[in-house]
PATIKE-812000 format. One line per 5 residues: number of its first residue (from 1); for each residue x, y, z of N, C-alpha, C. Coordinates in pm, 1 decimal. Layout:
// residues N
NUM) X/Y/Z/X/Y/Z/X/Y/Z ~ ...
//
This chain:
// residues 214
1) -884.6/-14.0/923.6/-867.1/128.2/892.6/-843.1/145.7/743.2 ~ -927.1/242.5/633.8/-925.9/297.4/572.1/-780.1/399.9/511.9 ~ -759.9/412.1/388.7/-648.3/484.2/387.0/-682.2/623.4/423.9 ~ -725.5/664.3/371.2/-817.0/829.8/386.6/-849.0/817.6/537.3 ~ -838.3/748.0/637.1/-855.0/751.4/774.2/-710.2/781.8/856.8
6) -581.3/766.6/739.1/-464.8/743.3/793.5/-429.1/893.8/863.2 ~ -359.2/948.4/961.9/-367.1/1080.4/960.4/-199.0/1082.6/920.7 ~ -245.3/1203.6/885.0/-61.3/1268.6/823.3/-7.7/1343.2/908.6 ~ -44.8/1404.6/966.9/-3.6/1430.8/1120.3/16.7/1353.3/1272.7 ~ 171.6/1279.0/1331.1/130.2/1215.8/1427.9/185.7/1256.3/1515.2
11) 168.8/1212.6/1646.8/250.5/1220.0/1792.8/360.7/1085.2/1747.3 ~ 465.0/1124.5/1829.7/556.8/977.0/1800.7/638.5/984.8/1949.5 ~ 612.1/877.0/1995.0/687.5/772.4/2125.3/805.7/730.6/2031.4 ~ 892.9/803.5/2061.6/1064.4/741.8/2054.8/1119.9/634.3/2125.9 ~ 1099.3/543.3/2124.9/1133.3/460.1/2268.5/1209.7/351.7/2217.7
16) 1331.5/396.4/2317.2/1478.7/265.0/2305.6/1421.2/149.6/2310.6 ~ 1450.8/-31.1/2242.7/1426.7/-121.3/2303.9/1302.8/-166.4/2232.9 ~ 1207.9/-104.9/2180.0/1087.9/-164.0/2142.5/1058.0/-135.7/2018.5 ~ 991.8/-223.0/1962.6/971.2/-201.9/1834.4/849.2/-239.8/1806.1 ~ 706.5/-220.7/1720.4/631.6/-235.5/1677.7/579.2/-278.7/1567.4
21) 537.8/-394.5/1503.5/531.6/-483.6/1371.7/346.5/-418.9/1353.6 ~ 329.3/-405.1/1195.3/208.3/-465.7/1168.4/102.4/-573.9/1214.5 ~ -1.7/-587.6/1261.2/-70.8/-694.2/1313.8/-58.0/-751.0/1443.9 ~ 3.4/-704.6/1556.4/70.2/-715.5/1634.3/53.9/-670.0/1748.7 ~ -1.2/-688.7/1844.7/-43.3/-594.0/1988.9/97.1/-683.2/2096.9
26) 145.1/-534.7/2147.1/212.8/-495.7/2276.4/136.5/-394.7/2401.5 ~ 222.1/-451.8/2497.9/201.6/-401.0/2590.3/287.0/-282.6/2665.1 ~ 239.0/-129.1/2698.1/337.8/-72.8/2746.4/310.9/5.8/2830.4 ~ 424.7/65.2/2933.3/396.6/87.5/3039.5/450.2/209.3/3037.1 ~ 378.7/311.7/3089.3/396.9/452.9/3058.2/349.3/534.8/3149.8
31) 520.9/591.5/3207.7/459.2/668.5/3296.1/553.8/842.7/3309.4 ~ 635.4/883.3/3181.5/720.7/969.2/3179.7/556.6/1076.6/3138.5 ~ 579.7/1200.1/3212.9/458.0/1310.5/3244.6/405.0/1404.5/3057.8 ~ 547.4/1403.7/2978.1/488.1/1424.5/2830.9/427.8/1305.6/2748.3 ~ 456.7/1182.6/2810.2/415.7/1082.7/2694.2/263.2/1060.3/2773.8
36) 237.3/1052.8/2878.5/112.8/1043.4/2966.4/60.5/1134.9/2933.8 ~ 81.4/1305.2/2874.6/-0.8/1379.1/2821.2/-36.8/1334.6/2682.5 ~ 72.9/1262.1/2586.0/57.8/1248.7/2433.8/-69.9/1100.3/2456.0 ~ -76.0/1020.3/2556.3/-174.9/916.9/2568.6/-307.7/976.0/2579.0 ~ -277.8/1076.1/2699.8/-455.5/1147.3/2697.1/-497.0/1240.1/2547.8
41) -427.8/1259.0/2524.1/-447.5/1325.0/2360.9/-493.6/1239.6/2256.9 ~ -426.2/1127.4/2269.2/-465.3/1032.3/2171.0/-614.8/924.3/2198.6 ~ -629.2/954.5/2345.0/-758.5/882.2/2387.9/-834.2/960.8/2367.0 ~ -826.4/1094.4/2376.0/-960.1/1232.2/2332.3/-959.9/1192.8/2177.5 ~ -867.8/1174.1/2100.0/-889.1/1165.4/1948.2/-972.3/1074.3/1859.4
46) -816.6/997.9/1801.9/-797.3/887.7/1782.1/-721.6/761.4/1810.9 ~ -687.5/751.3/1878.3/-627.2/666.8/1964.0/-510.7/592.0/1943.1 ~ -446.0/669.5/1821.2/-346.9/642.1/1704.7/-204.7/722.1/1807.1 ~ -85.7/637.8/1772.0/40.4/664.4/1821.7/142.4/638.2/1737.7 ~ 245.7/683.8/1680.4/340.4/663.3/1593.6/488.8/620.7/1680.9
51) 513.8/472.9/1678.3/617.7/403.3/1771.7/712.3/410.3/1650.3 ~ 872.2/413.0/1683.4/963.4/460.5/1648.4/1110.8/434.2/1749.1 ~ 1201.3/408.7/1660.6/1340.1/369.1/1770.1/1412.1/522.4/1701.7 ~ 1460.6/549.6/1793.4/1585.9/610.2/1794.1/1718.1/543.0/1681.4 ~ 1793.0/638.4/1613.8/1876.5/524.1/1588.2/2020.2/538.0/1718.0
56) 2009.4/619.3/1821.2/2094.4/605.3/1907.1/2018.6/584.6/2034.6 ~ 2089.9/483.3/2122.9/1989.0/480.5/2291.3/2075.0/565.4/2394.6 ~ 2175.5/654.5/2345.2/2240.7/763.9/2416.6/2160.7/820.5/2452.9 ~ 2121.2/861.7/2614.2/2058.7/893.9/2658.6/2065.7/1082.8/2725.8 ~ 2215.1/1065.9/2672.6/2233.3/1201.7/2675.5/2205.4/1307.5/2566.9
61) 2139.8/1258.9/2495.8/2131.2/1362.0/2348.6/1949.8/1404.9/2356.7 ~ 1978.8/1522.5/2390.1/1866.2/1618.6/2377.8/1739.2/1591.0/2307.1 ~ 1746.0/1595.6/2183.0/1688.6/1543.9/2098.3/1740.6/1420.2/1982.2 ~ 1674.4/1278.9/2027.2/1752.2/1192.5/1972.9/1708.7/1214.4/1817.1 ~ 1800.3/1151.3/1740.5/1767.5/1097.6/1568.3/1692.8/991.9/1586.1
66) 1589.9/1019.2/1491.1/1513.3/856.2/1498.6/1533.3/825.4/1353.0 ~ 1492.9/662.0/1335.1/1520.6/605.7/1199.5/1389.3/659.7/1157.1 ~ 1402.7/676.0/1011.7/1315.2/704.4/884.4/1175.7/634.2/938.4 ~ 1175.4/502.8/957.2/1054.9/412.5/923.8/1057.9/383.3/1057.2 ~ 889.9/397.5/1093.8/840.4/338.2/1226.6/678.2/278.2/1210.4
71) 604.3/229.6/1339.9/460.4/178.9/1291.8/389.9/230.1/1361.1 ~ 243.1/281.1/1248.8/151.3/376.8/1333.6/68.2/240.8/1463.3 ~ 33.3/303.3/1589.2/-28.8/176.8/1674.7/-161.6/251.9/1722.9 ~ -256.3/176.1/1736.9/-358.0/190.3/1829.6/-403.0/150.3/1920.8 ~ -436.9/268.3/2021.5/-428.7/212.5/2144.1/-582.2/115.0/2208.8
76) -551.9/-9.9/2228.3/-654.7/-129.9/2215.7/-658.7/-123.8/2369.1 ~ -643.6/-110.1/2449.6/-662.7/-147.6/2629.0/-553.2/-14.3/2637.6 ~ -647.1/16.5/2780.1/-650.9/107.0/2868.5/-648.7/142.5/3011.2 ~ -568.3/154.1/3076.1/-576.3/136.5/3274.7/-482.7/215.0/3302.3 ~ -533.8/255.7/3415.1/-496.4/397.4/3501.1/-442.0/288.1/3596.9
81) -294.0/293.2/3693.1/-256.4/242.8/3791.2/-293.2/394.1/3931.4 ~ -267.1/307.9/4044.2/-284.2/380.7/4167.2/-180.8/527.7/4170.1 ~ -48.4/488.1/4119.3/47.8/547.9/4106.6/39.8/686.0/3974.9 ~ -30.8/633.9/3898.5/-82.5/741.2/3775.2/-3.8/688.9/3645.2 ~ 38.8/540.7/3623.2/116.5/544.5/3523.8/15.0/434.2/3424.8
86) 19.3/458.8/3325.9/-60.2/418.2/3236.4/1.2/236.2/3178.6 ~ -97.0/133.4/3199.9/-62.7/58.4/3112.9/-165.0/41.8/2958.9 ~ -92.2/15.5/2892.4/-202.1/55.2/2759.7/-142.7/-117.3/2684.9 ~ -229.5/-150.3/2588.7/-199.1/-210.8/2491.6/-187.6/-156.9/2306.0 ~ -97.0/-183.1/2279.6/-95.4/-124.4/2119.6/-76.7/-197.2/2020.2
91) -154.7/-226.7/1883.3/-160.1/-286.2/1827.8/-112.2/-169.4/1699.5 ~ -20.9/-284.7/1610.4/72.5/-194.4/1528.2/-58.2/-222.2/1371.8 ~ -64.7/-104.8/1311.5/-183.9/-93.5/1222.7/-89.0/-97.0/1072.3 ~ -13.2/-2.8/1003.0/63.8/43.3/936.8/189.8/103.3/958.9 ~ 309.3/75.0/871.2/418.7/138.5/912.5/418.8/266.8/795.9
96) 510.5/380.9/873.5/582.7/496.8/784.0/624.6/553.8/754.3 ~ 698.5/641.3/699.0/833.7/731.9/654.9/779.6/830.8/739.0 ~ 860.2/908.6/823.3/903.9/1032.2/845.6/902.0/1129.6/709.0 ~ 833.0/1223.3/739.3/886.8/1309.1/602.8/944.3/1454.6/673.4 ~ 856.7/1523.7/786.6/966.3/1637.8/867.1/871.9/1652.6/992.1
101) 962.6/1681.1/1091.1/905.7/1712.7/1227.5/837.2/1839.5/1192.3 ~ 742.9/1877.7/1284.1/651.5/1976.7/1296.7/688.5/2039.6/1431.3 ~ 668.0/2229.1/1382.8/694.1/2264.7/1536.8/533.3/2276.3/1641.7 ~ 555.0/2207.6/1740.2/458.5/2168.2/1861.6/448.9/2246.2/1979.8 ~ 332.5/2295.7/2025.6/351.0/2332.8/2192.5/340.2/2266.6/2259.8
106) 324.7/2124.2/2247.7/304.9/1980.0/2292.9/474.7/1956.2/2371.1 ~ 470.5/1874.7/2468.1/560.6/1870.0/2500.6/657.9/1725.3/2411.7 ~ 582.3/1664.7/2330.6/627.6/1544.0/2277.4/618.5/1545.0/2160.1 ~ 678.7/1481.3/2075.1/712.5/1562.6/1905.6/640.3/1482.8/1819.7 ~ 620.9/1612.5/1713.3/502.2/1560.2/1616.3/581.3/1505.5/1512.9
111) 547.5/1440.5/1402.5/592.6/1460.6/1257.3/454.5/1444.6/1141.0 ~ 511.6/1498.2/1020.9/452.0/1432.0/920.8/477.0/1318.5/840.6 ~ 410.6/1265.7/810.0/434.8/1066.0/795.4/393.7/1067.6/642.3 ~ 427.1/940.0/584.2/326.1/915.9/471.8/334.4/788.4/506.0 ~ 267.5/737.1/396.1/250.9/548.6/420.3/230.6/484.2/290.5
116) 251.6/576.7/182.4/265.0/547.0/41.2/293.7/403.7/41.0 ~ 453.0/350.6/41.7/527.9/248.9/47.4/452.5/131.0/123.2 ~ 316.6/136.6/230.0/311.4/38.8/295.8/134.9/16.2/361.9 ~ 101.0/83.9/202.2/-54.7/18.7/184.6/-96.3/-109.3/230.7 ~ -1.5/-149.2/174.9/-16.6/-344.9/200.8/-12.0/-406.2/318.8
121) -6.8/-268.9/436.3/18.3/-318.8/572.9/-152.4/-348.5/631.6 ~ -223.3/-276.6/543.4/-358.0/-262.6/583.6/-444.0/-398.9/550.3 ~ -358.3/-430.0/486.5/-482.6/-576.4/359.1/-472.5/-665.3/442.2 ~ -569.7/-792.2/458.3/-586.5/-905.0/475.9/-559.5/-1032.9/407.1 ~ -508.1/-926.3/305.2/-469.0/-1060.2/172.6/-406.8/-1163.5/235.2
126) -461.4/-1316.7/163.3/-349.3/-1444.6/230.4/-237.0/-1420.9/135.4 ~ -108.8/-1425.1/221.5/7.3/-1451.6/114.7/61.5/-1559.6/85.3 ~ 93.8/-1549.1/-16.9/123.3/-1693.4/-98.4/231.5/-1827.6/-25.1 ~ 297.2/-1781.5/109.2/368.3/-1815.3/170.9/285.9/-1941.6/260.9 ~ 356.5/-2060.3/303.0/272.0/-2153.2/408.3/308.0/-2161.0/518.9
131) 288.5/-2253.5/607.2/381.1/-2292.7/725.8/474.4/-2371.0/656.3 ~ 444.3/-2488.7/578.2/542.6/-2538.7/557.7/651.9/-2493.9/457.8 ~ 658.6/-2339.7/395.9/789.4/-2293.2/347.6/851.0/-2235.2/452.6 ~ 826.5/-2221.7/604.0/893.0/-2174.2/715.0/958.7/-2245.6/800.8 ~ 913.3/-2393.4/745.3/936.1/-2495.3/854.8/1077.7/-2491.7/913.3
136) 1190.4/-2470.7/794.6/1326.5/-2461.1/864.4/1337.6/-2318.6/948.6 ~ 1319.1/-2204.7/910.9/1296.3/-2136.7/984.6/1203.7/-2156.4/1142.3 ~ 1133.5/-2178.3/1132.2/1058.8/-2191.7/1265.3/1143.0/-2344.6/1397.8 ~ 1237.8/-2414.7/1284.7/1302.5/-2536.3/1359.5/1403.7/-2429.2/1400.5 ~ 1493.7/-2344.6/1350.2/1597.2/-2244.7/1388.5/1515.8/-2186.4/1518.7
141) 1427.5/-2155.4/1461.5/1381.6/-2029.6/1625.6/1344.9/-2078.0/1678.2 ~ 1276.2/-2207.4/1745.0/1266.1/-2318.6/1816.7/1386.9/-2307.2/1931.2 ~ 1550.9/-2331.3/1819.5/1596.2/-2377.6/1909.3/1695.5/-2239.7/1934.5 ~ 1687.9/-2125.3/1867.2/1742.4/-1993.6/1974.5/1666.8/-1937.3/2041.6 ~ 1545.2/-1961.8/2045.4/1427.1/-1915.8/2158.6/1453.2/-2000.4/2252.5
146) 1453.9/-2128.4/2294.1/1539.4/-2251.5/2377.3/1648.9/-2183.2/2419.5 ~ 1780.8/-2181.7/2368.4/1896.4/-2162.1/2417.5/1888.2/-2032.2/2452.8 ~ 1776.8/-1898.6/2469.4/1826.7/-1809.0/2497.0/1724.8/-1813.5/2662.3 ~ 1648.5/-1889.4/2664.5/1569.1/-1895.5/2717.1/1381.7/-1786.5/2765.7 ~ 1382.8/-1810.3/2619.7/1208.5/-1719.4/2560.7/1129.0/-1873.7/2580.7
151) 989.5/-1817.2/2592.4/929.0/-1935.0/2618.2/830.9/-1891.1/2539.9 ~ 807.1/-1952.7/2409.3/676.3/-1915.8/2327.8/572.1/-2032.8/2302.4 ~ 441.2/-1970.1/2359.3/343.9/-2096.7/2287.9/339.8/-2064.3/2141.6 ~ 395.8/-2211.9/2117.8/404.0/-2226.9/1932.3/263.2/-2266.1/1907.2 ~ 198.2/-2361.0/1964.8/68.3/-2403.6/1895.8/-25.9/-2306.2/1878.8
156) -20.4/-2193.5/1995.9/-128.3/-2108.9/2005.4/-91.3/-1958.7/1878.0 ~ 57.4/-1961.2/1868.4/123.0/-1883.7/1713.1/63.0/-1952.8/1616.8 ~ 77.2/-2069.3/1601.8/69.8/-2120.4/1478.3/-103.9/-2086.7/1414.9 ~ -174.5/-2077.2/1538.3/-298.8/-2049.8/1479.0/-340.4/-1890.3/1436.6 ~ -261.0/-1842.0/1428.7/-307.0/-1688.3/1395.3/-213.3/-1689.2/1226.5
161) -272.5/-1599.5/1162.7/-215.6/-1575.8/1040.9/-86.9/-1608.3/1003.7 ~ -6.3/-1618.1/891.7/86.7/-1627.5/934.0/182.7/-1497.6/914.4 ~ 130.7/-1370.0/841.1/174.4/-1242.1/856.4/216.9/-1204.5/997.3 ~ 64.1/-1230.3/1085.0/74.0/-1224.9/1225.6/186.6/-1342.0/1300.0 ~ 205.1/-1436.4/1251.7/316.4/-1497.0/1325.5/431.5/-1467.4/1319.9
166) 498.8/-1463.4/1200.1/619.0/-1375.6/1145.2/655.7/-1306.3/1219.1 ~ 556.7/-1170.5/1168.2/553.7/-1052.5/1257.6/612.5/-1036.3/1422.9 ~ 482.1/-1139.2/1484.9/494.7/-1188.8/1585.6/663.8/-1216.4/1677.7 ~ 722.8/-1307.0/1585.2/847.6/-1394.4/1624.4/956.1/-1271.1/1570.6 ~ 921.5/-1185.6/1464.4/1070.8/-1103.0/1432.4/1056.5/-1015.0/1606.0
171) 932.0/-970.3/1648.2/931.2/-849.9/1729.7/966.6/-926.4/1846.4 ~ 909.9/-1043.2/1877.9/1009.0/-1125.0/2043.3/1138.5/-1206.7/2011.9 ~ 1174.4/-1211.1/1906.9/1280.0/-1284.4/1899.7/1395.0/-1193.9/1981.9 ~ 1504.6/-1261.2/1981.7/1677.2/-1211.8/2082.5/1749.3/-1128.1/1967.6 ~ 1676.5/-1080.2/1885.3/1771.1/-1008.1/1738.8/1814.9/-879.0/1809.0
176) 1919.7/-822.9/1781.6/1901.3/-691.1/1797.6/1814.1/-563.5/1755.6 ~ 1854.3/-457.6/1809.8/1723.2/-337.6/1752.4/1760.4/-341.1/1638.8 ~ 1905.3/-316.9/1598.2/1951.0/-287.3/1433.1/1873.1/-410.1/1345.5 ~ 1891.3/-547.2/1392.9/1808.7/-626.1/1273.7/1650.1/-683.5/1312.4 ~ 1615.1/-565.8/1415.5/1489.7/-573.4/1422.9/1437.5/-448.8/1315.7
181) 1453.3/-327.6/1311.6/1454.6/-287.5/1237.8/1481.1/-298.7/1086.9 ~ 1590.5/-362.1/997.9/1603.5/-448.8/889.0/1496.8/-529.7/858.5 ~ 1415.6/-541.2/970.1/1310.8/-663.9/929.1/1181.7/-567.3/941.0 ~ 1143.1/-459.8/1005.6/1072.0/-361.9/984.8/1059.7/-295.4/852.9 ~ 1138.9/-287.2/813.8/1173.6/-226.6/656.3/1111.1/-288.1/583.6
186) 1145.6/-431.6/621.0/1125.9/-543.5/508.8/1019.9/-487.0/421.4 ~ 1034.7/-484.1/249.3/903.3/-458.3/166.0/766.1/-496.3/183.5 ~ 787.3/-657.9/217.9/677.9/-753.8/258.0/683.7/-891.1/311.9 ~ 619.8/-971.2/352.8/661.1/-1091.7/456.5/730.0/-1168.2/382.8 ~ 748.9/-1205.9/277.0/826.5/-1289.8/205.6/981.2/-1260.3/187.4
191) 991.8/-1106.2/208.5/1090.4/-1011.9/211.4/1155.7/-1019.6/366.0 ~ 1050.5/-1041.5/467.7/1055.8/-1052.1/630.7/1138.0/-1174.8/613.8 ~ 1066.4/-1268.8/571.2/1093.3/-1420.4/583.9/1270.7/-1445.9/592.5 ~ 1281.7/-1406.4/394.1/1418.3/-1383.9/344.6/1532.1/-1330.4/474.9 ~ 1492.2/-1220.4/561.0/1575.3/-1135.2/608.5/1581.4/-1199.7/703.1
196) 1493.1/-1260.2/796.9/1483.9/-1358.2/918.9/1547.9/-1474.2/886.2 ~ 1577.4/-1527.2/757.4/1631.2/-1696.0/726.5/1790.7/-1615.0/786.2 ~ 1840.2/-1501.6/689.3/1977.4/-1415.2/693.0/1999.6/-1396.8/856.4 ~ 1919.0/-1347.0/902.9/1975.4/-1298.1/1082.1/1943.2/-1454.7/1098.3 ~ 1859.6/-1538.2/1089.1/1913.9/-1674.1/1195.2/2021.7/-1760.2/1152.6
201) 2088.2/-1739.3/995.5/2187.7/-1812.8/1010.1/2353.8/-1725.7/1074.7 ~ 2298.3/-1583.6/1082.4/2433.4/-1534.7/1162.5/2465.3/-1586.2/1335.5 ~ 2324.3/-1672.6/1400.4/2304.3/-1727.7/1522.2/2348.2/-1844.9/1490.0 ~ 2349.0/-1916.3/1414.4/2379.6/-2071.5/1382.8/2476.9/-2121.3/1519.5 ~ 2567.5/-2071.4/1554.2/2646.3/-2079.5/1649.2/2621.1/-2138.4/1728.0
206) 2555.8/-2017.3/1821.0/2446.8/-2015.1/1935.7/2342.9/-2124.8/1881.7 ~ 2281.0/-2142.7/1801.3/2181.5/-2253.7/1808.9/2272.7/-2438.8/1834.7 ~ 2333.1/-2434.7/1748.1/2397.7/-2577.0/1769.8/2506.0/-2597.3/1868.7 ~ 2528.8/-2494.8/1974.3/2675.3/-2517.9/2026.2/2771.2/-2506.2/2052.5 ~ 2791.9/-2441.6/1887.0/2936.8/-2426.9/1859.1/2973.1/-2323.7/1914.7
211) 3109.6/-2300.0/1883.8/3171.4/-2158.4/1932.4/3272.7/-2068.4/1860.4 ~ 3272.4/-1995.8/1814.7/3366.5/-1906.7/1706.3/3471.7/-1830.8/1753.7 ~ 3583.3/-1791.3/1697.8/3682.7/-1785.0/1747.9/3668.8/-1560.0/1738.4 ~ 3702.4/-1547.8/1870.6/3651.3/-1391.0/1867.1/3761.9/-1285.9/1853.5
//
């Protein structure tokens, strides 16, 4: 995708729990009756969805606050269940600022976005980064993906980019939303990297054993 293809107008899925990286396809299952209308909208269009956390999962608040920065996704697979609930696949394209909600007759809320800050989500550029400046990192998540019990094929990661692996491991890793998000922000993967070395040595614990006094 083109920048001039980006739209400045989006639909946005608020949704507790999930988060969406650059380069990156998820799977989701959707079956609340406004977001199943915002899917058929986006399949008549462009097939573009703006994923986004809340910064609260209070479920009692009307209209939640969402954080600033989320990632635009497109919707890559498509299926209608018996029941009427949609499974889709989404692949995260670019992330972007909120700049102000728009008023909608839509039942699911719009905003206006920019993506100034995160051109670079679009490029293919190789970054200067290897496997082997990750290696301690990837021995850390080895063994809190182990102890938490995630089961990742590493060989079949290791062969995709390594933007896409990164990416990959911040969005399934056991982090929380708060430093899943921190790592969403991140400027750029080297910036990801940095912030991922920081959240796995606050696990150190949990990886070797030990136990801290609470």
């Amino acid at each position: 995708m083109q920048k001039i293809d980006l739209p400045k107008k989006i639909s946005i899925f608020p949704l507790s729990n999930f988060i969406i990286f650059p380069k990156t396809t998820v799977p989701l299952n959707v079956f609340e009756p406004r977001y199943i209308d915002m899917i058929n909208n986006s399949m008549k269009t462009n097939k573009l969805v703006g994923m986004i956390q809340p910064k609260s999962s209070n479920d009692d608040q009307k209209i939640p606050i969402l954080h600033d920065i989320g990632c635009l996704g497109k919707i890559t697979s498509f299926k209608e269940t018996d029941d009427g609930r949609y499974l889709i696949e989404i692949k995260g394209l670019i992330r972007f600022q909120i700049l102000k909600e728009l008023n909608s007759s839509n039942k699911y809320r719009e905003f206006e976005v920019d993506y100034e800050n995160f051109y670079h989500d679009l490029k293919n550029e190789k970054e200067e980064l290897k496997f082997s400046d990750l290696e301690l990192i990837f021995i850390d998540f080895k063994s809190l993906f182990k102890k938490r019990g995630f089961i990742i094929n590493w060989k079949e990661l290791e062969k995709q980019s390594l933007d896409e692996t990164i990416n990959a491991l911040a969005m399934a890793s056991p982090f929380s939303l708060e430093e899943k998000q921190v790592l969403l922000e991140a400027k750029n993967l080297n910036a990801r990297k940095n912030k991922i070395a920081e959240i796995l040595s606050t696990y150190s614990y949990d990886i070797f054993d030990n136990t801290t006094i609470q």
